[in-house]
N, C-alpha and C positions, 0 to 999 in steps of 0.2 A: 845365538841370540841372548840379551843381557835383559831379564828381567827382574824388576825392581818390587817386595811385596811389603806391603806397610801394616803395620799391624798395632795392636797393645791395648792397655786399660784392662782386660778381664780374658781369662780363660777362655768365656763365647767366643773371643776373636782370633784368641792366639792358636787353638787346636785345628781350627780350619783352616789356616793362612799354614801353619806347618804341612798339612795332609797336604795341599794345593804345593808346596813349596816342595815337598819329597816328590810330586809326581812329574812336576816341569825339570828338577835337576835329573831326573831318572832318564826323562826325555833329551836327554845332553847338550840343557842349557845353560846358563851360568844364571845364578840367583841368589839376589841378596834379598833379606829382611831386615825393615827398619821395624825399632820400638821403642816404649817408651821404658821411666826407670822403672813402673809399678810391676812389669811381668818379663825383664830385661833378663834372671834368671831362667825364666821358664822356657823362653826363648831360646836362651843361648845353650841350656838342656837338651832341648828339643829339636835343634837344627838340623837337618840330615849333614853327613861328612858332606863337604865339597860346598855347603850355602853359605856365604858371608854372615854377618851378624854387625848390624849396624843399631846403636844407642842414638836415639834423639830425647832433647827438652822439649817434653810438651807433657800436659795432663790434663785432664777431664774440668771442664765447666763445672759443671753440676749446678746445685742450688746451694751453693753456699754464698758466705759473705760478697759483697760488695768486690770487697780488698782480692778476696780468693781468685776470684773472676778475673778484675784487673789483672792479676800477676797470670793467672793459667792462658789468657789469651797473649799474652804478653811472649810467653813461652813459647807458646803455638805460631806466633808471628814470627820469630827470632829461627827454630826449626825451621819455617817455611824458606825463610833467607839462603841460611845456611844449604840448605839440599838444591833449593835455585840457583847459586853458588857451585856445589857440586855435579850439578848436573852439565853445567857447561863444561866441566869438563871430562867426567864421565859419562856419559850419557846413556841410560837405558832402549831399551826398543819398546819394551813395556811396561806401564805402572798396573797393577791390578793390588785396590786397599778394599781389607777387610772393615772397616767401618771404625766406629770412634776418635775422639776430638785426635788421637798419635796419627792417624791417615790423612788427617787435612794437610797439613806440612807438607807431606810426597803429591796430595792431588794437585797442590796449588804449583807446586815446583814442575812438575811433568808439564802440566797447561803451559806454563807460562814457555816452554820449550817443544810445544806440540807433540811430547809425548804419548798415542793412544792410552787411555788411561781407565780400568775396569773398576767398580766398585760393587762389593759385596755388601747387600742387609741381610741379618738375620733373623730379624723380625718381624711379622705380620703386621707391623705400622712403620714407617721407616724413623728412623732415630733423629733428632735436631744436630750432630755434626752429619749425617749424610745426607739430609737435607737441603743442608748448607755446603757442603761439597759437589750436591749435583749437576752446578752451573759450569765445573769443570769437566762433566764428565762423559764417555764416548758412550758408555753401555754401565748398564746397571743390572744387577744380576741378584736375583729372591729366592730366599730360603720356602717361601709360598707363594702359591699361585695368583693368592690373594694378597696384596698388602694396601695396606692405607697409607694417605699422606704424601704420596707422590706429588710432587709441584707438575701442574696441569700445563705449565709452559716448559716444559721440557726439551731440551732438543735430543737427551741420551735415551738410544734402544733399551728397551726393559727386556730382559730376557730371565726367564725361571730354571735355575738351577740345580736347588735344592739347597740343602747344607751339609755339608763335609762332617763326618764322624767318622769316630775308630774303626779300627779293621775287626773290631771283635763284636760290636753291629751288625756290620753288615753278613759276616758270617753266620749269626742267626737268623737273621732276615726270613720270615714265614713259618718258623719254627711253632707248632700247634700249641696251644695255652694245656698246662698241666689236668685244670677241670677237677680240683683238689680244692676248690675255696682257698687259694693263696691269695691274700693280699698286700701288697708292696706300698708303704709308706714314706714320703719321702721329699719333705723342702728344699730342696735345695743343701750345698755346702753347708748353709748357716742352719739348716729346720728352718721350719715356721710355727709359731706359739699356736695358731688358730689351729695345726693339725693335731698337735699333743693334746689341745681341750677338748675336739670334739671327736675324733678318730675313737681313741678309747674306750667314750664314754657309748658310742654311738654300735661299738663290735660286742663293748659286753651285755648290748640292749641284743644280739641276737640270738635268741632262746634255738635252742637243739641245733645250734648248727657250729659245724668241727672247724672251723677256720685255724689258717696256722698265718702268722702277722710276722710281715719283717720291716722293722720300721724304722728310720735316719731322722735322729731327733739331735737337737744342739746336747752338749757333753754334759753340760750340766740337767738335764732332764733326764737319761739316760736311764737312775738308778731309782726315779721315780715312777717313771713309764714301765718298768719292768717289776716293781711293783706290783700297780694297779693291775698287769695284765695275769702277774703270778695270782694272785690277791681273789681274780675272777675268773680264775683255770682257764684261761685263754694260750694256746700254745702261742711265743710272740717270741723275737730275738731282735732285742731291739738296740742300736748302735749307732756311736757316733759319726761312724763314716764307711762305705761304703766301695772297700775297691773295686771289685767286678759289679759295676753297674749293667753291664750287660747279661752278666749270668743271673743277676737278681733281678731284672725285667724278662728274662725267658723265663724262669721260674717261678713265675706269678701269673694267676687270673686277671686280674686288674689292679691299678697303679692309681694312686690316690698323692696326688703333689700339686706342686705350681706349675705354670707353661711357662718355664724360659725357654727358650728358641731352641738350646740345646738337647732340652728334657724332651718339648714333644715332635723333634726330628726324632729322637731316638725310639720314644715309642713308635714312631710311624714306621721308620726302618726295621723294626724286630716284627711289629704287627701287633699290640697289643691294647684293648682295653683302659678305659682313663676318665676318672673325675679329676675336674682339673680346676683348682683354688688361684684365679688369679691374683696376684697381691694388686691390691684397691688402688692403692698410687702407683701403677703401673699401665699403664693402655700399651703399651708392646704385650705385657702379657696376656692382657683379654685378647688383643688381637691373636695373639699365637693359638689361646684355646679356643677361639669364636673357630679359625680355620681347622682345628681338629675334631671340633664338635660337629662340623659339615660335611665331612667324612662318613658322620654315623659312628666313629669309635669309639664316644664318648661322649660326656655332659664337661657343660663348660658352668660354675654354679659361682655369682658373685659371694664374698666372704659374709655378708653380713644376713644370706641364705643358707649359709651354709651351715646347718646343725644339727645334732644330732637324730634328733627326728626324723630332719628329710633322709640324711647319710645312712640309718639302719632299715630308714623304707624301701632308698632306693637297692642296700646289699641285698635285700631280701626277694627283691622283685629278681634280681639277676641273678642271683645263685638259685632260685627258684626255677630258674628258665636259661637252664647252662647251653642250650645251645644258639639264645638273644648273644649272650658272650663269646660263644666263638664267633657268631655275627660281627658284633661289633669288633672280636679282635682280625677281624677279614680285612674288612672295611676301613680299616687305622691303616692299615700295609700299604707304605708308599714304596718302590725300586727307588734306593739312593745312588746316583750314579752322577753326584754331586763334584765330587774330585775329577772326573773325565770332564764332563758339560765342562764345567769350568777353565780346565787346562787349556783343554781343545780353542775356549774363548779367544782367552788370552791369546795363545802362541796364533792362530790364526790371524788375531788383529781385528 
């Protein structure tokens, strides 16, 4: 069977569309992945031996200019052609797109040739290109159980999947919280400015208590943060990037970041503990921490709550009552069997 995976725009799309694309070639199907030029390396890194690697024109809408808009849809149109085009005469058995404006291209071209066609969100609100892709689509497949924003005319099955993450996840999956006051700092690739101001200031408000901090701050904040934390005898190892995300979310009490999609599958998958800062001009990320917060693993706190006061109240009340925290890291624990659900989708039809 020839299955077609579309993918691109950002690392949330592309690590899942790989996991999902190693498990169907493994399955002894043939599998190409299309994308765009923004993650075209990572992709073609990332391939398993034996998956095609297909480049399309096309890139993100966003909120920019007028001009930007024109040309990016412009793109997106011209990809749509071109793979409608391709498609007659290769022709897939399945489209299954990971989400963002590089997946409309492949969903438009499958329709248009009654391709069954899957589409993944990864977000607890669904995104404006998959939105807009719905109207092509057979089945629709959620990283939560919950998600907002679905169009209520729909004719595509929803089904809940989870989200695909590394194999070094799921390997700690239930793994018991250390019970050491570790706390795991951590924005995203880029930080965020509102953790480095109030995190700090908010740990070294906690009198007699041994905390040891590992915190993911942007590079240029780095030699300040470690400062402040030297400054206030706080043990802290604070850095710019972060390769074993997984060893430093099993090695921590609770986890203090944003909810991108990726961030709290992954705490769900390990099991762990979570104040969770959505960024303000985001509603995917409230949505992600409203769903985690429902769990009980965790508080979901708008930014403009978030401060230091409440932050040393709320560490005090839980490191007060270490076993609320293994509670709550119970309670986070989702089974990711995201990459199977999915495959299984797909190749089924």
């Amino acid at each position: 069977m020839k299955i077609w995976i579309a993918t691109g725009g950002t690392g949330g799309h592309v690590f899942p569309a790989l996991a999902v694309a190693s498990e169907i070639a493994a399955r002894g199907h043939r599998v190409t992945i299309s994308c765009d030029g923004r993650v075209n390396k990572m992709v073609a890194d990332g391939a398993p031996a034996g998956v095609r690697h297909v480049h399309i024109w096309a890139s993100g809408v966003g909120a920019k200019s007028r001009l930007h808009q024109i040309i990016a849809l412009f793109k997106i149109a011209v990809s749509a052609l071109a793979l409608t085009i391709r498609f007659a005469f290769s022709r897939p058995n399945r489209m299954v797109a990971f989400g963002g404006y590089a997946s409309v291209p492949a969903v438009f071209a499958a329709h248009v040739w009654g391709i069954p066609t899957f589409l993944h969100e990864q977000n607890g609100a669904i995104g404006r290109a998959n939105r807009f892709a719905m109207r092509w689509v057979k089945t629709l497949m959620t990283s939560f159980k919950n998600v907002s924003g679905i169009p209520k005319n729909t004719n595509a099955h929803v089904i809940y999947t989870g989200l695909p993450v590394r194999h070094e996840f799921i390997e700690r999956a239930g793994t018991k919280i250390p019970g050491k006051m570790r706390i795991l700092v951590t924005g995203g690739s880029l930080g965020a400015q509102i953790l480095d101001d109030v995190v700090p200031v908010a740990i070294g408000n906690l009198k007699n208590k041994k905390v040891f901090v590992t915190h993911q701050t942007r590079p240029e904040n780095v030699a300040r943060l470690q400062k402040f934390y030297s400054d206030n005898k706080i043990h802290a190892n604070v850095l710019s990037f972060i390769r074993d995300m997984a060893g430093a979310i099993t090695d921590c009490d609770i986890v203090i970041g944003r909810s991108g999609a990726s961030t709290v599958v992954e705490l769900m998958t390990i099991g762990r503990s979570a104040i969770l800062v959505p960024l303000s001009i985001n509603p995917d990320q409230a949505a992600n921490a409203s769903n985690f917060e429902k769990l009980g693993g965790g508080f979901s706190i708008p930014q403009d709550k978030f401060t230091p006061k409440w932050l040393t109240a709320t560490l005090i009340d839980l490191f007060d009552n270490p076993s609320r925290l293994e509670k709550m890291a119970s309670k986070s624990l989702v089974p990711n069997n995201a990459v199977k659900l999915i495959s299984d989708a797909v190749i089924a039809g």
